[in-house]
DSSP file (Angstrom, degrees, kcal/mol; ACC not computed):
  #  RESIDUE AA STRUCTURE BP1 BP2  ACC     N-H-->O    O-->H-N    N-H-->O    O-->H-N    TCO  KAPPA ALPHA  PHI   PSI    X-CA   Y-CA   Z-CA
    1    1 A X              0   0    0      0, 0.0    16,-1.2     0, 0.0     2,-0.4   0.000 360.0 360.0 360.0 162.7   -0.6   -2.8   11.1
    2    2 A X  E     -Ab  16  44A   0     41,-2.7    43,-2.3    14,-0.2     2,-0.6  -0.996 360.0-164.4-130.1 130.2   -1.9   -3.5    7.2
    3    3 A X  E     -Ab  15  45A   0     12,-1.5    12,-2.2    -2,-0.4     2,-0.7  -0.995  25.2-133.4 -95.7 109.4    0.0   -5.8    5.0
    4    4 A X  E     -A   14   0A   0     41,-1.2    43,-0.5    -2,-0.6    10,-0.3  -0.660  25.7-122.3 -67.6 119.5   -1.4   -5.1    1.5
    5    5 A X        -     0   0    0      8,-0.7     3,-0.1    -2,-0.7    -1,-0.1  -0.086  17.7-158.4 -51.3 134.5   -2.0   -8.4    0.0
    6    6 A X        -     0   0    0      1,-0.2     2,-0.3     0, 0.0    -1,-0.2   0.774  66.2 -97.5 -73.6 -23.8   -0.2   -9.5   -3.7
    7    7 A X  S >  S+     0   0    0      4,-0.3     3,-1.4     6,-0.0     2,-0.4  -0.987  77.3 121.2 134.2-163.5   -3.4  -12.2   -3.9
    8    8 A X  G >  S-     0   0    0     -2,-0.3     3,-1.3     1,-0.2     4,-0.1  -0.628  87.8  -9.5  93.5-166.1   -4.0  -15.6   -3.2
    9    9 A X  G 3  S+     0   0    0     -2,-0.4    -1,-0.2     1,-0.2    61,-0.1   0.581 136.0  44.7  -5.6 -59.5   -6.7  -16.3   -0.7
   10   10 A X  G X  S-     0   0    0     -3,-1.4     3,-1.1     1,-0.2     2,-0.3   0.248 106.6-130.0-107.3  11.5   -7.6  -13.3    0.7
   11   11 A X  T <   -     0   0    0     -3,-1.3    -4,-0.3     1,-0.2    -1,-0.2  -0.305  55.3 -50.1  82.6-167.3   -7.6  -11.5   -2.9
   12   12 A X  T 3  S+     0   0    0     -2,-0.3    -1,-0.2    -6,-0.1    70,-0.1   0.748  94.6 138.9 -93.7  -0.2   -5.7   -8.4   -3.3
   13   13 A X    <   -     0   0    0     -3,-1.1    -8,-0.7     1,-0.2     2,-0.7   0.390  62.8 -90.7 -55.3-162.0   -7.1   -6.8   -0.4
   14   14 A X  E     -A    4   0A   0    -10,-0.3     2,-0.6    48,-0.1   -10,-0.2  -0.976  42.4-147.2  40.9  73.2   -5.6   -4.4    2.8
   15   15 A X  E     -A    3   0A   0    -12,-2.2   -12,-1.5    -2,-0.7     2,-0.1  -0.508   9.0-160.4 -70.6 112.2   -4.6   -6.9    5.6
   16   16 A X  E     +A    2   0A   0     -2,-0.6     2,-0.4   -14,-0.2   -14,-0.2  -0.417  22.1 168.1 -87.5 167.0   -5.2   -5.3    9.4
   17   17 A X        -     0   0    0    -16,-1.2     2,-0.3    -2,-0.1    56,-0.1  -0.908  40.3-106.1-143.9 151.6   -3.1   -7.4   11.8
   18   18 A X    >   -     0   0    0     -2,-0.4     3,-0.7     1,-0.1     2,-0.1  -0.760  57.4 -80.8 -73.4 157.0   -2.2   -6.6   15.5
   19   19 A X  T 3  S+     0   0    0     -2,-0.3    -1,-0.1     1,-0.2     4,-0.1  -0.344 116.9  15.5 -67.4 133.0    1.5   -5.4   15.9
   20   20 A X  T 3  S+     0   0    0      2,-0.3    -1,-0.2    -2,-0.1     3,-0.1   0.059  99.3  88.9  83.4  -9.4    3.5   -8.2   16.0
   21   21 A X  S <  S+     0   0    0     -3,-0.7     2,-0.2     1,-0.2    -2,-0.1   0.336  85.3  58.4-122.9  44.9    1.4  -11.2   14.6
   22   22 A X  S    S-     0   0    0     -5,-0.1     2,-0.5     2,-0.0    -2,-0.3  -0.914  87.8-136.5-138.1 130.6    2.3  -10.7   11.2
   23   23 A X        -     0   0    0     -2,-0.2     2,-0.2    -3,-0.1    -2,-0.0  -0.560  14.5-157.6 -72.3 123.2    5.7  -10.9   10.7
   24   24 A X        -     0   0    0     -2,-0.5     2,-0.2     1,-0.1     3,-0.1  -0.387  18.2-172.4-108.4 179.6    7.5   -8.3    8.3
   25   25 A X    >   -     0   0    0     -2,-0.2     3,-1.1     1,-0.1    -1,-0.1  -0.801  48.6 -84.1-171.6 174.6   10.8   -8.9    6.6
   26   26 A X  T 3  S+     0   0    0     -2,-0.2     2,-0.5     1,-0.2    -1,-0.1   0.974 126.6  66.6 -67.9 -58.1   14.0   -7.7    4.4
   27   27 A X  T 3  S+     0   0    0     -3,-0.1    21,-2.2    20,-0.1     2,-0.3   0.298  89.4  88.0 -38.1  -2.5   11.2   -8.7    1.7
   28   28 A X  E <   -C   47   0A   0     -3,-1.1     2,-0.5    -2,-0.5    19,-0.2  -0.891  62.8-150.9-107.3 131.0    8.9   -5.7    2.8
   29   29 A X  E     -C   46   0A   0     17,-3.4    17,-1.6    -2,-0.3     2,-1.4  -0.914  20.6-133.2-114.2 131.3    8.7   -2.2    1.7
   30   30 A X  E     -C   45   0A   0     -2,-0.5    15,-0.3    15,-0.2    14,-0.1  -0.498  23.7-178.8 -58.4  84.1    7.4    0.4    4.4
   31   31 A X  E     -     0   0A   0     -2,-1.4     2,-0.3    13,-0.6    14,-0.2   0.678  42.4 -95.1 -79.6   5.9    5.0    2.4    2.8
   32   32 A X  E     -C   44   0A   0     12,-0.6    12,-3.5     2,-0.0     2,-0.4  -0.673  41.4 -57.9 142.3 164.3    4.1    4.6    5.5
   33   33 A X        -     0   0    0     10,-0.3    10,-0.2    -2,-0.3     9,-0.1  -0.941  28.9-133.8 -85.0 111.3    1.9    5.3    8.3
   34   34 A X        -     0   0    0     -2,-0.4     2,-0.5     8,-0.3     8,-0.4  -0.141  19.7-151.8 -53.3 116.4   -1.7    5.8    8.5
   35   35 A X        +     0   0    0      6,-0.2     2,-0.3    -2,-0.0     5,-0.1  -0.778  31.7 158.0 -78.6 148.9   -2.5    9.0   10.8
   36   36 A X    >   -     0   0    0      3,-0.5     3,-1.3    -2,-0.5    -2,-0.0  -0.885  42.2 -98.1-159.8 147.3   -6.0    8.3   12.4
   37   37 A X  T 3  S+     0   0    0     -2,-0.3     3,-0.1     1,-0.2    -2,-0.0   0.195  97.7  18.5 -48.4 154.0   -7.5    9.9   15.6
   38   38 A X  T 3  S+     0   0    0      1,-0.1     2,-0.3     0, 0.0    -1,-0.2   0.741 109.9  68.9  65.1  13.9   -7.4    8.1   18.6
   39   39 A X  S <  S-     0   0    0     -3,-1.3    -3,-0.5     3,-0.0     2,-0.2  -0.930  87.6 -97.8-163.0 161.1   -4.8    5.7   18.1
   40   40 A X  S    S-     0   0    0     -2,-0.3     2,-0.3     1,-0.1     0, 0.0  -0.526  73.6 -70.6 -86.3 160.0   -0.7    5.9   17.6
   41   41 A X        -     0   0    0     -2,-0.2    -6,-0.2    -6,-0.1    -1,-0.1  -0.548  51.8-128.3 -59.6 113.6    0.0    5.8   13.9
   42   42 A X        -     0   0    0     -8,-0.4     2,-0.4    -2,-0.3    -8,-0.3  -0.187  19.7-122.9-131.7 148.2   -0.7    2.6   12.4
   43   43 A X        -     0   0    0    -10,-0.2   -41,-2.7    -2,-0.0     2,-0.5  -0.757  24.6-164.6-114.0 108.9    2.3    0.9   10.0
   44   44 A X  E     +bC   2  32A   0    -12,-3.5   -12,-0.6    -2,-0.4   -13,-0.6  -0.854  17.7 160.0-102.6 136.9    1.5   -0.2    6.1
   45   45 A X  E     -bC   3  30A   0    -43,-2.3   -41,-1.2    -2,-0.5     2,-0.3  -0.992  18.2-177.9-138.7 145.7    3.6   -2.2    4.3
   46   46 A X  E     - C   0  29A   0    -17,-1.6   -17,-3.4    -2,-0.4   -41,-0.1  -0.966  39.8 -61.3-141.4 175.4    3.6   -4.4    1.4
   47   47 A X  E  >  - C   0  28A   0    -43,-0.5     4,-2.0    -2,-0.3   -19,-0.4  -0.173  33.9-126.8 -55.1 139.0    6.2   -6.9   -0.5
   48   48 A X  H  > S+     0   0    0    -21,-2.2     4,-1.3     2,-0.2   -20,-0.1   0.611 106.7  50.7  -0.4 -63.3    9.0   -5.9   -1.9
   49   49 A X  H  4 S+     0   0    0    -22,-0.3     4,-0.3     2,-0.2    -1,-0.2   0.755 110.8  48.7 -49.6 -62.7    8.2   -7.5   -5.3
   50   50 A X  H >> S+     0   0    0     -3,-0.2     4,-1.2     2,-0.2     3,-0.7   0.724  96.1  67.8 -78.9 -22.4    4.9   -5.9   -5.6
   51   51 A X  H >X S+     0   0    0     -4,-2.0     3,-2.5     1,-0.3     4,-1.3   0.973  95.0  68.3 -63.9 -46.5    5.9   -1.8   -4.6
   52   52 A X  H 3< S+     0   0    0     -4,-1.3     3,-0.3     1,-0.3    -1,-0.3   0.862 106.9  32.3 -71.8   1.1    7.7   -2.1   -7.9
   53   53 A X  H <4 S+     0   0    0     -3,-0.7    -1,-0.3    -4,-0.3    -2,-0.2   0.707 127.7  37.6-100.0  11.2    4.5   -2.3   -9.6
   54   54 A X  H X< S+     0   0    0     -3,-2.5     3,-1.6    -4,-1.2    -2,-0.2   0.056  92.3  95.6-113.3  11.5    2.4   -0.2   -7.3
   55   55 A X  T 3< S+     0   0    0     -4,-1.3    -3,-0.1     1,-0.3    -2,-0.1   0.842  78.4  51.0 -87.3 -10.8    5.2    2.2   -6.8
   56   56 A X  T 3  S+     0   0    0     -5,-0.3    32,-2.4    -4,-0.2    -1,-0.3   0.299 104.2  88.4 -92.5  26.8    4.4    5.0   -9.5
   57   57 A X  B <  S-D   87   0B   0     -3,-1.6     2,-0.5    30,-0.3    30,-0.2  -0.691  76.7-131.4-108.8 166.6    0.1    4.9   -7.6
   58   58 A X        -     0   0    0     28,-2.8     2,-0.5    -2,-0.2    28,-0.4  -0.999  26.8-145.0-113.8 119.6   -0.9    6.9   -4.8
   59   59 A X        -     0   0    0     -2,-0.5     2,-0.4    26,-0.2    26,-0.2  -0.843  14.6-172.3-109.7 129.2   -2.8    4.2   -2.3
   60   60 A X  E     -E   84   0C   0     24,-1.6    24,-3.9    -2,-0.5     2,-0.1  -0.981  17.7-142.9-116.2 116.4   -5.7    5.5   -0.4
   61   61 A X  E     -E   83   0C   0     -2,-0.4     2,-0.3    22,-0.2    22,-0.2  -0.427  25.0-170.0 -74.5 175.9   -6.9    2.8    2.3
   62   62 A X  E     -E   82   0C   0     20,-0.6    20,-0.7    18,-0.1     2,-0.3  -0.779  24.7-138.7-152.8 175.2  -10.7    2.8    2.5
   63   63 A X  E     +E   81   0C   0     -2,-0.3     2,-0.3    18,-0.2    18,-0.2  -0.955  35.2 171.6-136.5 127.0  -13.2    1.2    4.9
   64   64 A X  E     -E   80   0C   0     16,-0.7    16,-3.2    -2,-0.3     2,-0.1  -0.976  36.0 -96.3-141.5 155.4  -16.5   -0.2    2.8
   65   65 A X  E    S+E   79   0C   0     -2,-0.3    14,-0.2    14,-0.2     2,-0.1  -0.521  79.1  64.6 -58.3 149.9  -19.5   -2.4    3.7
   66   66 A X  S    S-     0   0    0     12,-0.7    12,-0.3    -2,-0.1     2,-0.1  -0.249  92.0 -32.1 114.4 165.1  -19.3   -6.0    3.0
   67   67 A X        -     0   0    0     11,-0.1    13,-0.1    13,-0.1     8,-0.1  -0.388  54.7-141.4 -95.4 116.3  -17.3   -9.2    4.2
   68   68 A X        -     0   0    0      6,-0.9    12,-0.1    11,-0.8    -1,-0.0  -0.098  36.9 -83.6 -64.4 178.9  -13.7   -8.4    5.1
   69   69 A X        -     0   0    0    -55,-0.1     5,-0.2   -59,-0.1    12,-0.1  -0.046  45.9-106.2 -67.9 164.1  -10.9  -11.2    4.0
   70   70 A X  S    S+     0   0    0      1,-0.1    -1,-0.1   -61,-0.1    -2,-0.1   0.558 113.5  41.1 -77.6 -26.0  -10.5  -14.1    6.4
   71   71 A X  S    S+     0   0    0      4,-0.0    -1,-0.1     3,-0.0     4,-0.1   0.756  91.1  89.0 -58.3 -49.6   -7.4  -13.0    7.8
   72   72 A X  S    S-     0   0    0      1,-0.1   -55,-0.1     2,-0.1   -57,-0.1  -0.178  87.0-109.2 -63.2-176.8   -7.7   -9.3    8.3
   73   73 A X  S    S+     0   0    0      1,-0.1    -1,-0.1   -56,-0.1     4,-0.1  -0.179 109.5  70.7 -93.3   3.8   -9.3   -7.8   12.0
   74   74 A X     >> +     0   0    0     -5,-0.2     5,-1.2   -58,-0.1    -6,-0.9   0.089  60.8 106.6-125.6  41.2  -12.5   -6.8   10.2
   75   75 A X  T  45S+     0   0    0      1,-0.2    -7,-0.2     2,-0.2    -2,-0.1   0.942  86.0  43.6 -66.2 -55.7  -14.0  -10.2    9.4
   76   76 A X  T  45S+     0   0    0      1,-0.1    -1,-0.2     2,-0.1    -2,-0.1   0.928  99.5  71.7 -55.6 -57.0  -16.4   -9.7   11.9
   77   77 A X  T  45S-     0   0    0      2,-0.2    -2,-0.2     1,-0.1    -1,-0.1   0.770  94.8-115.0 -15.8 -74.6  -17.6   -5.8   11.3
   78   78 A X  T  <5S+     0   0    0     -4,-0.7   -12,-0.7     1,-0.7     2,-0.3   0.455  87.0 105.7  87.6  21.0  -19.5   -6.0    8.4
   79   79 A X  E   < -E   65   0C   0     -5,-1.2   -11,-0.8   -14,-0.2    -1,-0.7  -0.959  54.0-158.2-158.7 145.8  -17.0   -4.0    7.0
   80   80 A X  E     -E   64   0C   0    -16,-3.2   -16,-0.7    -2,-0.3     2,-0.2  -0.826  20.3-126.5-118.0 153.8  -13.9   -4.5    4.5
   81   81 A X  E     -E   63   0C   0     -2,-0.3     2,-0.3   -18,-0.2   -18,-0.2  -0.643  31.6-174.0 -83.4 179.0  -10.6   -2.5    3.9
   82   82 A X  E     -E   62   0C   0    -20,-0.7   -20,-0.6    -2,-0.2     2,-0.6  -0.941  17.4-139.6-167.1 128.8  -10.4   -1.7    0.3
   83   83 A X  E     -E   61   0C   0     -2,-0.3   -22,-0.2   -22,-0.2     2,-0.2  -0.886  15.7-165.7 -92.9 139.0   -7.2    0.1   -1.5
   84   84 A X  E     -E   60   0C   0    -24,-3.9   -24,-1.6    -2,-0.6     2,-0.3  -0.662   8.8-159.8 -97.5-174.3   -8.1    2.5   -4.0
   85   85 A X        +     0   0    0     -2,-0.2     2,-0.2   -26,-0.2   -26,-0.2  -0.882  18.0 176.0-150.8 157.8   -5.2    3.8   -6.6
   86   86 A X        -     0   0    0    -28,-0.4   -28,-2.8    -2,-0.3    -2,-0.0  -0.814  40.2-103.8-169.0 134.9   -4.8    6.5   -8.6
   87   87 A X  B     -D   57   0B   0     -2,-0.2     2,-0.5   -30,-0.2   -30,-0.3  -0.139  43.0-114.4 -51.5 165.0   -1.4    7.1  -10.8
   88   88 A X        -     0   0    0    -32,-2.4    -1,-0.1     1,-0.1     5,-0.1  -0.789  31.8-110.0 -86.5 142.5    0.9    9.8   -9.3
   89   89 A X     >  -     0   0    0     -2,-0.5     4,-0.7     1,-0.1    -1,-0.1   0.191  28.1-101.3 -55.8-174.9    1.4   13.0  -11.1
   90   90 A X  H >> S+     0   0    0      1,-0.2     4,-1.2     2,-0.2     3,-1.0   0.967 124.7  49.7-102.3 -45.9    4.4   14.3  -12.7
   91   91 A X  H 3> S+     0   0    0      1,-0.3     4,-1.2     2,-0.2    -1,-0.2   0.627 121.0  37.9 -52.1 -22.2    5.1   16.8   -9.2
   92   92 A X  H 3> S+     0   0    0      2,-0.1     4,-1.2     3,-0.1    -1,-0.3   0.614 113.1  55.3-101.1 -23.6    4.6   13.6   -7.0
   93   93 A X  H <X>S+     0   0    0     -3,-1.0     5,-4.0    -4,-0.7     4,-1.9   0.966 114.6  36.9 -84.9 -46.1    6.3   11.5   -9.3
   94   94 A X  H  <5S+     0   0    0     -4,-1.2    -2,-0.1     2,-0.3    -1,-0.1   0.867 111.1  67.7 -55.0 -45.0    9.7   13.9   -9.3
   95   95 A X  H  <5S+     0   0    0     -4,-1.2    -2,-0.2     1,-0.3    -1,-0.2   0.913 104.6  37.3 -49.2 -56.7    9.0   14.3   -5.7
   96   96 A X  H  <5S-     0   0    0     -4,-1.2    -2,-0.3     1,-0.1    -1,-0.3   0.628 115.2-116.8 -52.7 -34.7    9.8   10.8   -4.9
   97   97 A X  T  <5S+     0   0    0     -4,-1.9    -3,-0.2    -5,-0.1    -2,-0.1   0.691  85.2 115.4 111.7  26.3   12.7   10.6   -7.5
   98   98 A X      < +     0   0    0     -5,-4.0     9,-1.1     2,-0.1     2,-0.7   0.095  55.4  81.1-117.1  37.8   11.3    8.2   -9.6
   99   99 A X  B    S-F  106   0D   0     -6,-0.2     2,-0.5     7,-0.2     7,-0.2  -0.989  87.4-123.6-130.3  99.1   11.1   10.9  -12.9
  100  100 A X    >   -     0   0    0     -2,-0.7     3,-2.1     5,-0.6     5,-0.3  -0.543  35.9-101.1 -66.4 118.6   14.6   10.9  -14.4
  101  101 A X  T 3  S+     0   0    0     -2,-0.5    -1,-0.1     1,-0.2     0, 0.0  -0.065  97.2  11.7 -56.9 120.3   15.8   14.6  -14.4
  102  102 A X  T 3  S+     0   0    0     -3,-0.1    -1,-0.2     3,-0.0    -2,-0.1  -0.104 110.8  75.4 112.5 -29.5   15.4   16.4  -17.8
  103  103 A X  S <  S-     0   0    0     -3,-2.1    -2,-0.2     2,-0.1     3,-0.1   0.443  78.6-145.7-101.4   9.3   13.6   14.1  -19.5
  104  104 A X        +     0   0    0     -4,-0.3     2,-0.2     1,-0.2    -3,-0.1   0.360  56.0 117.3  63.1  -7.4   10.1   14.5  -18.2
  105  105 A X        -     0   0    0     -5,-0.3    -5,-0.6     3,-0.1     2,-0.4  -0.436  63.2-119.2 -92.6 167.4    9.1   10.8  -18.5
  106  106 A X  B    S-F   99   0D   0     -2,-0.2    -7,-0.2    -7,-0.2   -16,-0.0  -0.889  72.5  -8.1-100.1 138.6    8.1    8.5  -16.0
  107  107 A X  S    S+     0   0    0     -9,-1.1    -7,-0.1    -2,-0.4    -2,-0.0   0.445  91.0  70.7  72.7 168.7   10.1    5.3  -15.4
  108  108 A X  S    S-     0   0    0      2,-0.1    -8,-0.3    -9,-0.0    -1,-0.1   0.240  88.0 -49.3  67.4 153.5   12.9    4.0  -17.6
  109  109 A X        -     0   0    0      1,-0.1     2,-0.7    -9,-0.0    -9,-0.0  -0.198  48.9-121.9 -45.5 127.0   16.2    4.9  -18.3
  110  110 A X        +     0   0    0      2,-0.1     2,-0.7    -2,-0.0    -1,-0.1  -0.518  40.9 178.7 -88.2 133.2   17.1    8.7  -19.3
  111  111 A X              0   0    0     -2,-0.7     0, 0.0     1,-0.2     0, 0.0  -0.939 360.0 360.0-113.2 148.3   18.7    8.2  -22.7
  112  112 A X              0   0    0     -2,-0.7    -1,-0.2     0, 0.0    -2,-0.1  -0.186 360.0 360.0 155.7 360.0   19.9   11.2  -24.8
């Protein structure tokens, strides 16, 4: 499973875990599951606190040379995870429900 990190220690980085030895909470938002071949779909999640500021991005996990975090499961590799971001569009933004209907803006209240 990947806890993306808020900071701290390890940086901001994409934490890999085995299931079950990081504990996830009421305090955790499920962002989804990574499909990837050869394995059952693997679970991402990050805090509560932090989706609302990452919640209007689209997050792409990545694999990069160079020395993963001290926590994560690729410490060893020679290889780190890495999020990229990129904002979401105004069709991805509506899809998800976070575009108040009529007014065409992103986030905030619709006033009129």
């Amino acid at each position: 499973m990947f806890h993306q990190s808020g900071g701290c220690c390890d940086g901001s980085s994409p934490m890999c875990y085995p299931v079950g030895m990081f504990r996830t909470g009421s305090g955790d938002v499920l962002l989804g599951a990574l499909e990837v071949d050869g394995t059952a779909p693997i679970e991402v999640y990050m805090s509560r606190s932090q989706f609302e500021y990452w919640k209007y991005t689209h997050l792409t996990i990545d694999v990069v040379d160079g020395r993963g975090a001290g926590f994560s499961l690729e410490v060893p590799e020679g290889k780190r995870f890495l999020t990229r971001s990129r904002m979401l569009d105004d069709a991805e933004l509506t899809d998800l429900g976070l575009v108040p209907v009529g007014t065409g803006q992103t986030g905030g209240p619709d006033v009129g």
